[in-house]
C-alpha positions in Angstrom: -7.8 -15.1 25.8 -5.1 -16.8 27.3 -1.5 -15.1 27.9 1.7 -16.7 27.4 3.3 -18.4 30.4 7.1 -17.7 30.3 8.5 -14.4 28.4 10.1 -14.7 25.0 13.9 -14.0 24.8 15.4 -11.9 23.1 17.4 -15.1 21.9 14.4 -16.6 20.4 12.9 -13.5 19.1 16.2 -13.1 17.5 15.8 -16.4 15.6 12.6 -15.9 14.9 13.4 -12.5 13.2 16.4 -13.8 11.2 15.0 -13.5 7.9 13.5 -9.9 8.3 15.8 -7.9 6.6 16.2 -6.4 3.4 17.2 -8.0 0.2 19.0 -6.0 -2.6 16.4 -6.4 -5.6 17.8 -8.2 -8.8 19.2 -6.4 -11.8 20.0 -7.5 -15.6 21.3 -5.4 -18.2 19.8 -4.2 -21.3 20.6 -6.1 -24.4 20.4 -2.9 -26.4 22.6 -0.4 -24.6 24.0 -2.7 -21.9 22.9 -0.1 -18.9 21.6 -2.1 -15.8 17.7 -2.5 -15.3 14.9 -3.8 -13.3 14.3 -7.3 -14.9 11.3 -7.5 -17.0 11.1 -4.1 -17.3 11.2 -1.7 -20.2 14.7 0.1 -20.2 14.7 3.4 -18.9 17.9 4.8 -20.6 17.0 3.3 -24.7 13.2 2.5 -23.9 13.5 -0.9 -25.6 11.8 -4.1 -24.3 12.9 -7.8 -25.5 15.2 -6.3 -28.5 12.2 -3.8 -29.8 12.0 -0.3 -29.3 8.9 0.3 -26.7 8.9 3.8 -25.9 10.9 7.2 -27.2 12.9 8.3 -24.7 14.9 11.7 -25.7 18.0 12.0 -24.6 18.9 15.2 -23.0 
């Protein structure tokens, strides 16, 4: 196999890395009880999924 003939910079390693890092995930709200949740997703704090009730969830 055949090796590389000049070393990479940092530089170019740099640019090549430049979209590596990490991305906060998206949020909506819930159009029930207006707490913040993964989108498409059923709520965790009402347990309601596209204006229905999905799951109980007992408050505590």
């Amino acid at each position: 196999m055949t090796q590389p003939k000049k070393k990479t910079t940092a530089r170019k390693k740099g640019f090549r890395r430049a979209h590596h890092f990490l991305k906060t995930p998206g949020m909506s709200t819930c159009p029930s009880c207006h707490a913040v949740k993964p989108p498409h997703q059923v709520c965790p704090s009402c347990g309601a999924y596209n204006g229905k009730e999905v799951i109980k969830v007992e408050l505590e």
